[in-house]
C-alpha positions in Angstrom: 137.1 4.2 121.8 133.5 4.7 122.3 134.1 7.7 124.5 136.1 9.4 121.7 133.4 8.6 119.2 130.9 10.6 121.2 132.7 13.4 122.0 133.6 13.8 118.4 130.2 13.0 117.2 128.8 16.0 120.2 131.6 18.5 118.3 129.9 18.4 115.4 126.7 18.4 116.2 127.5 22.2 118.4 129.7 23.3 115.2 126.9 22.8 112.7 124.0 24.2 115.3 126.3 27.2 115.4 126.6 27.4 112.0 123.0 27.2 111.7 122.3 30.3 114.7 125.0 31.8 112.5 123.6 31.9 109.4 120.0 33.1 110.1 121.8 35.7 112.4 122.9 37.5 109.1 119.8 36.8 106.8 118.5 38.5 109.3 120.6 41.3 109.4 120.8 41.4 105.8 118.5 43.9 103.6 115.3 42.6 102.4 115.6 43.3 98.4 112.4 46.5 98.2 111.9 46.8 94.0 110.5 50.3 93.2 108.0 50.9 90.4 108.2 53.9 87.9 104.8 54.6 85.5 104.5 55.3 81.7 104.1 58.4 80.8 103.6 60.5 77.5 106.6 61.5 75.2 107.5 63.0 71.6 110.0 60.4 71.0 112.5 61.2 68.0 114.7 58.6 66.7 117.7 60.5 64.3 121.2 60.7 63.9 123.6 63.6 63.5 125.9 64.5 60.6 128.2 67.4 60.7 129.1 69.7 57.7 128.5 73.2 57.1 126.1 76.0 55.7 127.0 77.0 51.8 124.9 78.6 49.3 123.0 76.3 46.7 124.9 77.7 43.9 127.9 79.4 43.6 128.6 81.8 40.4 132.5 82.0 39.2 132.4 85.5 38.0 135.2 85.0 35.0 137.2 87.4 31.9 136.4 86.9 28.9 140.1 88.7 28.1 142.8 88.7 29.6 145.0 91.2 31.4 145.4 93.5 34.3 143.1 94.8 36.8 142.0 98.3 36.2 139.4 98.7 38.9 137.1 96.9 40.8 133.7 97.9 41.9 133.1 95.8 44.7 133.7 94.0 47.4 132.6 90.9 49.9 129.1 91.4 51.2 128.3 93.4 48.5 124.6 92.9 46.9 125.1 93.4 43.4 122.6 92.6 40.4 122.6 90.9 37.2 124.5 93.1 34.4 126.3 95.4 37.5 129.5 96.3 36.4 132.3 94.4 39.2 135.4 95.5 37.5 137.4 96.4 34.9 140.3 95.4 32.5 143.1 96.9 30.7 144.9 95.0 28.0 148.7 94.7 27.9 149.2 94.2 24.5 151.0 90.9 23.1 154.3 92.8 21.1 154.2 89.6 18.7 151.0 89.1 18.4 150.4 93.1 17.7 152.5 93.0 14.8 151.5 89.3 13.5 148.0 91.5 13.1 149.5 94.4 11.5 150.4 92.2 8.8 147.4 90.3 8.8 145.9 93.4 8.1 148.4 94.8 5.2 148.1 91.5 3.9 144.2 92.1 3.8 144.2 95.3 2.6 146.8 94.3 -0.5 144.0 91.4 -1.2 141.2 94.2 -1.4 143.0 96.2 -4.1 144.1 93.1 -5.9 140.7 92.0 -5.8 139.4 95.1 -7.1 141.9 95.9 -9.8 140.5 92.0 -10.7 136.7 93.3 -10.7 137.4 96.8 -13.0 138.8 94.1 -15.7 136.4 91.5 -15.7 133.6 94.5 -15.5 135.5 96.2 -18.9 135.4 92.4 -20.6 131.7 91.9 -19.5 130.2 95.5 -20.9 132.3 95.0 -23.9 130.5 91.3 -24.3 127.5 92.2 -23.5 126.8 95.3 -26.0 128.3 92.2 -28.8 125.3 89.9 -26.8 123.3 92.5 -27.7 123.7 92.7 -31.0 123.4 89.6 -31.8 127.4 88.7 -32.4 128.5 86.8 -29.1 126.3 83.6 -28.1 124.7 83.5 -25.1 127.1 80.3 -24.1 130.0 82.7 -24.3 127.7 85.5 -23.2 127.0 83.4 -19.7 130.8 82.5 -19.1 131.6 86.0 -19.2 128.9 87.2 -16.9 129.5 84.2 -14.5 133.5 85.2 -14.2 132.3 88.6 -13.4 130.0 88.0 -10.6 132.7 85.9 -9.3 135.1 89.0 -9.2 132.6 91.4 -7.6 132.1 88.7 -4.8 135.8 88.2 -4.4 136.0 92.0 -3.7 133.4 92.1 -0.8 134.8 88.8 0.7 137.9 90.4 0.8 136.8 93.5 1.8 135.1 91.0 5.2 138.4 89.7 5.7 139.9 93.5 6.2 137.4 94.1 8.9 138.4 90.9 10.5 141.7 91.7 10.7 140.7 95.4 11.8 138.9 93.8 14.4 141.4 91.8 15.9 144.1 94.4 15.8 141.4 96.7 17.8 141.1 93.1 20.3 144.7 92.3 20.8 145.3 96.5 21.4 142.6 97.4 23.5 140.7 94.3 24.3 137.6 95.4 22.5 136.0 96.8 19.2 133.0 97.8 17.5 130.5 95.7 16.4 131.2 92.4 18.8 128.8 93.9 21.7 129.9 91.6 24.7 131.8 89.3 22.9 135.0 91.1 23.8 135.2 93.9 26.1 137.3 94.8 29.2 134.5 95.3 31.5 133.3 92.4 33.5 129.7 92.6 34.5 127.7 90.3 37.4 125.7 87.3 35.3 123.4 87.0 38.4 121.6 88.9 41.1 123.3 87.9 44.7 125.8 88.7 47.3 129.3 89.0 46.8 131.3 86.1 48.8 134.9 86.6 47.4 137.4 89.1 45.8 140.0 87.4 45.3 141.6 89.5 43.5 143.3 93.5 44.0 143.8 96.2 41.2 146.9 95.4 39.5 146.6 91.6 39.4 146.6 89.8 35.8 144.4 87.9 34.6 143.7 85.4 32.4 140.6 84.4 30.2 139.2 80.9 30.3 140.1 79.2 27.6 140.4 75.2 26.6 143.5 74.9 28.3 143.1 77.0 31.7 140.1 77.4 33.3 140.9 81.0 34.0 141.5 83.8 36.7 138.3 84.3 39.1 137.4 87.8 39.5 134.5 87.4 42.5 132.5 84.8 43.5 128.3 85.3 44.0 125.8 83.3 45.2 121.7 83.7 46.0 122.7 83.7 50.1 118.8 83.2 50.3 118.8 79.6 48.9 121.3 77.8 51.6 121.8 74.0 51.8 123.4 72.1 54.7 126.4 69.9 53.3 127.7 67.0 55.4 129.0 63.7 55.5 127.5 60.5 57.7 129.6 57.1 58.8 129.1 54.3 56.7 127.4 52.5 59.5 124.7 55.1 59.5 124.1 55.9 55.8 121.8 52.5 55.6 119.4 54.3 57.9 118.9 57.2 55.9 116.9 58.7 52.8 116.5 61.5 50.5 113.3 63.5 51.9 114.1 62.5 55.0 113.4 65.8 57.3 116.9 67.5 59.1 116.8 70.0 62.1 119.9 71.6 61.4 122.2 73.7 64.5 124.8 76.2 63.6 127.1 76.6 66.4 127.7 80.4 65.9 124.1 81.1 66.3 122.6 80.2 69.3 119.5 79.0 70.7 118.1 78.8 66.7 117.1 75.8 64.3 117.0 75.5 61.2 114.6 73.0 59.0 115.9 71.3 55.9 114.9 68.5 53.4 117.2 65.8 53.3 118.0 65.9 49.0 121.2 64.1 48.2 123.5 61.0 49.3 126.3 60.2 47.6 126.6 56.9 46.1 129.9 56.6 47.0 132.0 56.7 49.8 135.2 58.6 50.4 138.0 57.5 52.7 138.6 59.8 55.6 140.6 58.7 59.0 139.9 55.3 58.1 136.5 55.3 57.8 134.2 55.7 54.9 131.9 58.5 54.6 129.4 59.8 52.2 128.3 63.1 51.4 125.1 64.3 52.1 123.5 67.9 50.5 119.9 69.4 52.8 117.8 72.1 51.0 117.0 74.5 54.0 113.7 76.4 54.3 113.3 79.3 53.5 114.8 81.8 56.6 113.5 84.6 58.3 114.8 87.7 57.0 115.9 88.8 60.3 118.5 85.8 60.4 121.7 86.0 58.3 123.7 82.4 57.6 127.3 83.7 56.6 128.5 80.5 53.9 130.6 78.3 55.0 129.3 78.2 58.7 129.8 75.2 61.0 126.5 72.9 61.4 124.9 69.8 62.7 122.6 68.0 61.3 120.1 65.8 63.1 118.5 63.5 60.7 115.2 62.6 61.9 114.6 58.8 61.0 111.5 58.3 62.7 109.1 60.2 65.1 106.1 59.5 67.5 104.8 62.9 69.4 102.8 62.2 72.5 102.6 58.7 72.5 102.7 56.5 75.8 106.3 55.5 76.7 108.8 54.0 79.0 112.2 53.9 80.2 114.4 51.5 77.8 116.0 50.6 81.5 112.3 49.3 82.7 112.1 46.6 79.5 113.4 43.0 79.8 113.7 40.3 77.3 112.7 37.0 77.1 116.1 34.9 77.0 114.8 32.6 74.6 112.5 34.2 72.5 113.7 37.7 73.0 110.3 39.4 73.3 110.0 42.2 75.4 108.4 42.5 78.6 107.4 44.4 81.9 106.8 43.2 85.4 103.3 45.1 86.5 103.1 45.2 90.3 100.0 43.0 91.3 100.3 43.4 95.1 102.9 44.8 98.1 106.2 44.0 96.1 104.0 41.0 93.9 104.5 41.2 90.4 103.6 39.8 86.9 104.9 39.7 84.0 103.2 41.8 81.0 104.6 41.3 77.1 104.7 44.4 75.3 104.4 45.6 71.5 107.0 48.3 71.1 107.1 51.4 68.8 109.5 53.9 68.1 112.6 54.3 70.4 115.1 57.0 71.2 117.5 55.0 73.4 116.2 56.3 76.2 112.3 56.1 76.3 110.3 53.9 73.6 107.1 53.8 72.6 104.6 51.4 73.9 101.5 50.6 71.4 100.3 47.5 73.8 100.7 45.8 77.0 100.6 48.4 79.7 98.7 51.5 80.5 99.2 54.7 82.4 98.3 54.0 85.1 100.2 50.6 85.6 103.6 50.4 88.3 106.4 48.8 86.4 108.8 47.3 88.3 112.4 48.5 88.1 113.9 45.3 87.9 117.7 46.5 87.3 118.0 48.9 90.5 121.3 49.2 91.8 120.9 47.9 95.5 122.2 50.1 98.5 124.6 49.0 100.7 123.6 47.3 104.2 123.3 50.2 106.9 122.5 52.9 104.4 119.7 55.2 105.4 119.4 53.0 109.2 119.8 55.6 112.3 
């Protein structure tokens, strides 16, 4: 029994020393763990996000008949620069067959009222002489005197309010015929002129098309659509997760995709104060003012464009890798490990700035010329780089 004992007891003693001669075998063989170090170094750091929309003029001009009917001519087309007062195009009126002779009748009607009035006036102007050469003499009172001269003015006005309500009806015969008459300057007419100076977007509409005036009940036929092409704006829409970030006069760099290698700056003016459902997701409308563009640059409305909203800036400021920064577990301040010696480091709390996601600004803790040690390095496999 005490033989057994021993040579059990001598097994594993030689298993654990080989174990042992084992083990520091392959910490030997193993890769020391080398950190390397990267410096600080100076960087225009821009924190922003991006909003995508399009390029449209500031203000677009509906150009609208005042009558309607059917396209005579048009004087323009897209692209076009026109002024204010040009003439665009013009109308000519089909004629309503009812309403035409529902204004001949208005104006026989009239015309009847004008006689009878008159026929009216030549009596009460015979009764008045005769009463007032008796006023005159003494015979009629001037009670009686002043009924008769006050029925008499009343006549002579009926006449000439009669005589207004002929050339009313006149009038809108000439209207419902032709589409215009004398006397109403631009108040009717079959000519439609530009009401501001621009550039010509749309024509929407050929010779021979009808149209139809705005009225209370239809907003009306667009003839051509003009806009100041000079005075742009960048209109977008953000997530609702970023629109808490943002601001009106917050600066914009704005990209169009169709023109390359170009930016654009624009003043951040307008944010919707509500939201509108799209995909799922909420978004808000945004609306930048652009400055003002070189003449040598043409926008074309309507344009696809992105937006970067800049939310915060720092140009050449002292800066490091986001990778480089740790955190404190509990307090969660930030920190760098400064080299000190051959691969001997300590730690050094910072005072961050403004951050891109990629570098961030350091106001405090480190300097130039400092070697930060790169703490999250992805080690390289055993054998790699050995001959």
């Amino acid at each position: 029994m005490k033989r057994t004992g021993t040579i059990i007891t001598l097994l594993v003693i030689v298993i654990t020393f080989s174990i042992g001669i084992w083990y520091i075998y392959v910490k030997d063989k193993a890769d020391p763990v080398v950190y390397a170090t990267e410096q600080a170094s100076t960087q225009t750091i821009v924190k922003k996000t991006v909003a995508t929309g399009s390029i449209v003029p500031k203000e677009e001009v509906l150009i609208k008949p005042n009558i309607s009917g059917i396209i005579d001519e048009i004087y323009i087309e897209a692209g076009d620069q026109v002024e204010e007062g040009q003439l665009i195009a013009k109308i000519k009126v089909v004629p309503n067959a009812s309403s035409l002779t529902s204004s001949k009748n208005n104006i026989s009607g009239a015309r009847t009222a004008v006689e009878t009035a008159k026929l009216a006036f030549e009596n009460q102007k015979s009764i008045y002489n005769r009463q007032k050469a008796l006023f005159d003499k003494g015979v009629v009172s001037a009670n009686d005197f002043d009924a008769v001269q006050n029925t008499y003015n009343q006549a002579q006005q009926r006449v000439k309010q009669e005589q207004v309500n002929l050339t009313s009806a006149l009038q809108n015969y000439d209207i419902i015929k032709t589409g215009t008459t004398s006397g109403l300057g631009a108040a009717a007419t079959t000519l439609v002129r530009s009401t501001i100076t621009g550039m010509v977007l749309e024509v929407p509409v050929k010779t021979g098309n009808q149209v139809i005036e705005a009225n209370n009940f239809n907003d009306g036929t667009t003839i051509a659509t003009l806009a100041d092409v000079d005075k742009m704006i960048f209109e977008g829409k953000v997530d609702e997760s970023e629109v808490g970030k943002i601001s009106e006069n917050l600066p914009l760099e704005i990209t169009v995709g169709a023109i390359e290698n170009s930016t654009f700056e624009a003043v951040l003016d307008y944010i919707a104060p509500k939201g509108k459902e799209e995909n799922g997701a909420i978004q808000f409308e945004i609306k930048g003012t652009l400055a003002k563009i070189d003449s040598t640059t043409f926008i074309r409305a309507g344009l696809s464009a992105n937006a970067s909203i800049i939310l915060a800036k720092a140009d050449s400021v002292l800066a490091v890798k986001e990778a480089l920064v740790q955190y404190d577990p509990k307090t969660k301040a930030p920190f760098v490990e400064i080299e000190t010696g051959d691969q001997q480091f300590e730690r050094r709390d910072l005072e961050l700035g403004t951050s891109d996601g990629i570098f961030v600004e350091i106001k405090d803790g480190v300097s130039k010329d400092d070697k930060i040690k790169v703490w999250n390095q992805i080690k390289a496999p055993q054998g790699f780089g050995r001959g």
